[in-house]
C-alpha positions in Angstrom: 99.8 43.3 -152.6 96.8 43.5 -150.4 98.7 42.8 -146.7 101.9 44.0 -147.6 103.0 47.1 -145.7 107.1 47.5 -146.3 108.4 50.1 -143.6 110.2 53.1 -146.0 113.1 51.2 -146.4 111.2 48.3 -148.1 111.5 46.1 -145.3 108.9 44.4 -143.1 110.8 44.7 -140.2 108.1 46.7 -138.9 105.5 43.8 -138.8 107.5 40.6 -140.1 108.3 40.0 -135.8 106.4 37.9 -133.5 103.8 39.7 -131.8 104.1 38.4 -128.1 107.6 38.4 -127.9 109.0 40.2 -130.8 111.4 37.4 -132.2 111.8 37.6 -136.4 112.4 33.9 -136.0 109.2 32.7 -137.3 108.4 29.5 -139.4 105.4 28.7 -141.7 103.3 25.5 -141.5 101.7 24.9 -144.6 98.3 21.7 -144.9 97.8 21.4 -148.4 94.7 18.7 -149.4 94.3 18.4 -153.2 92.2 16.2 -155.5 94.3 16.4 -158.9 93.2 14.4 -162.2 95.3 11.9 -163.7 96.5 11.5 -167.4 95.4 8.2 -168.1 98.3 7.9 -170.6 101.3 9.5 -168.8 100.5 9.5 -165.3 100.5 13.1 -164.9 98.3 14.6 -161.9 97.2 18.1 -163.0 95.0 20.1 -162.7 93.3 20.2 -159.1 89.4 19.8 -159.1 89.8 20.9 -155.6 92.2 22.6 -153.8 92.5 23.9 -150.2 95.7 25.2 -148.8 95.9 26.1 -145.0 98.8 28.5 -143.3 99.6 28.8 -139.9 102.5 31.3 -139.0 103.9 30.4 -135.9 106.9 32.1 -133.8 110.0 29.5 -133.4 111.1 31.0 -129.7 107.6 31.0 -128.1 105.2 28.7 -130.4 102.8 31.7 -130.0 100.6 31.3 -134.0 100.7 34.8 -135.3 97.3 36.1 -136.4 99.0 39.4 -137.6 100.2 37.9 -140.3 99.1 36.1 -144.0 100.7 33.7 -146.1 100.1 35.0 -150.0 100.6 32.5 -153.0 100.9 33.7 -156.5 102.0 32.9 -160.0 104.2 34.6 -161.9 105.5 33.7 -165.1 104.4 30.2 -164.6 106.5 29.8 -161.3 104.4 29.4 -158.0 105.8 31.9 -154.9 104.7 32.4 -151.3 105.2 35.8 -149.2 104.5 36.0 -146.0 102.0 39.4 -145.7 100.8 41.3 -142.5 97.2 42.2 -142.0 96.7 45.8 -142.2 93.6 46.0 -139.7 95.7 44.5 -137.4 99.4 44.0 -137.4 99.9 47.7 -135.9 97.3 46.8 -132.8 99.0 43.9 -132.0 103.2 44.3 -132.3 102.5 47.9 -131.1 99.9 47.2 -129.0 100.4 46.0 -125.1 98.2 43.2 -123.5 94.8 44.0 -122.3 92.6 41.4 -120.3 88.8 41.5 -119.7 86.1 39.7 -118.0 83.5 39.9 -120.0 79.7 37.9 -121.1 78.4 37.4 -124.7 75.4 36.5 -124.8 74.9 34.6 -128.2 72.1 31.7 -129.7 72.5 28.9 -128.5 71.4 26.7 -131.8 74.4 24.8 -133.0 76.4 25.6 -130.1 78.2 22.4 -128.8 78.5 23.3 -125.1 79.8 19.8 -123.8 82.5 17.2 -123.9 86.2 17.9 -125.1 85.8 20.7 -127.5 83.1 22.5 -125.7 85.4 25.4 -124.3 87.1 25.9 -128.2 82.6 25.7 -129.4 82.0 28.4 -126.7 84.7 30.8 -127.6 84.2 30.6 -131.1 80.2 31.2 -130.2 81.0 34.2 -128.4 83.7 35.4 -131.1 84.3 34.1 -133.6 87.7 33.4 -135.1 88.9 36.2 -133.0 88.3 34.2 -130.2 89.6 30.8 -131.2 93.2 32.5 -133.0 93.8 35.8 -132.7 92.5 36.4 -128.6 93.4 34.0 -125.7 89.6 33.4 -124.5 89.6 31.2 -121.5 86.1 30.6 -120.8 85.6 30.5 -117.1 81.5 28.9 -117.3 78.3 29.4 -119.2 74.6 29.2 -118.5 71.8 28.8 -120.7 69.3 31.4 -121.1 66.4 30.3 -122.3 67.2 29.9 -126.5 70.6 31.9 -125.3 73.9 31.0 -124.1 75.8 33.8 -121.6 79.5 32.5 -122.4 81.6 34.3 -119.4 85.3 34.4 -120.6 88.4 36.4 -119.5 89.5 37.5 -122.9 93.6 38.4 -123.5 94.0 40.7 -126.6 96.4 43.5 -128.2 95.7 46.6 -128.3 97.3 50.5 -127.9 94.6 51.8 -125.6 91.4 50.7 -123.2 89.7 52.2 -126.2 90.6 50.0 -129.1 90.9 46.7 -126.5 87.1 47.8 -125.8 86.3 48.5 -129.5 87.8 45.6 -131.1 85.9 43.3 -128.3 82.7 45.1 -129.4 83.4 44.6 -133.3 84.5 41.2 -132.6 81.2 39.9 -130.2 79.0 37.7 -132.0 75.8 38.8 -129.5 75.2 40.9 -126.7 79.0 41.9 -125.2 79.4 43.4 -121.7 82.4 44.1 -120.6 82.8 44.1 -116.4 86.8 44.8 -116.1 89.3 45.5 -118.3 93.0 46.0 -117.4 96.2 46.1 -119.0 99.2 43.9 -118.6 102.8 44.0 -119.4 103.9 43.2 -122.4 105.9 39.6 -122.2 109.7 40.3 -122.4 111.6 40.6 -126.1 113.3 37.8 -127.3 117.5 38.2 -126.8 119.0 35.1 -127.9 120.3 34.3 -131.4 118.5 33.6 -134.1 118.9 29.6 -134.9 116.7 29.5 -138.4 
């Protein structure tokens, strides 16, 4: 499968851990919406005309959502199964991978950009980027300003990474407009979970 990377003795321990805090004590919460048909003569709902299924991995000791990781659904011989996958560009960066914080600006267009009332901050780091900034980094952004049709979003921006080099890269890949960067420092990494595991 696509996201599956089994450690060589064919177990995820590698990966299948919480990033932040290293637990394997992890839960899935699964939306599901669905429009199915109905068999006028039977009852039966098959069938979906639309479907849209929504997976959010989350840790059970620190409620930290894990962006490292993928839920997969397939069929196989008619049965329905779910396996929870790691992200290849990423699952090595972030449960090897130390925190890094930066004070950055991205400059981005302003069109579209909802810069006021309760979700403005959520708006502002998904402006500057993307779903990066709204799931897999803690972007707390400190103000913006309007530049003429631009909006300089300043953030401090926590991420994962193994080096200054790949915090610095990923930020750059992950910018939706104009990125500077004014500090960048790393942090400790938040202590390993030692309690038991209560699934």
């Amino acid at each position: 499968m696509e996201g599956s990377v089994p450690d060589s003795a064919g177990v995820a321990s590698a990966w299948l851990r919480c990033y932040r805090c290293w637990s394997q004590n992890l839960k899935v919460e699964l939306h599901y919406e669905g429009v199915l048909r109905v068999d006028p003569q039977t009852g039966e709902a098959y069938d979906p005309d639309d479907e849209l299924q929504e997976a959010v991995i989350q840790c059970r000791d620190c409620l930290h959502d894990q962006p490292h990781l993928s839920l997969a659904v397939y069929e196989e011989d008619g049965k329905r199964f779910s396996r929870v996958e790691a992200i290849e560009d990423r699952w090595e960066r972030m449960v090897a991978g130390t925190p890094w914080v930066a004070s950055c600006t991205v400059a981005v267009d302003g069109e579209g950009v909802d810069c006021q009332g309760p979700d403005a901050a959520d708006a502002l780091a998904y402006a500057a980027f993307g779903d990066h900034g709204t799931r897999e980094f803690f972007t707390h952004v400190r103000f913006h300003k309007h530049d003429g049709d631009q909006i300089v979003v300043h953030t401090i921006v926590e991420l994962y990474a193994r080096s200054s080099e790949e915090a610095a890269e990923v930020l750059e890949v992950s910018a939706q407009g104009a990125l500077a960067i004014t500090s960048l420092a790393e942090e400790s990494r938040p202590p390993a979970v030692t309690g038991g595991d209560d699934h």
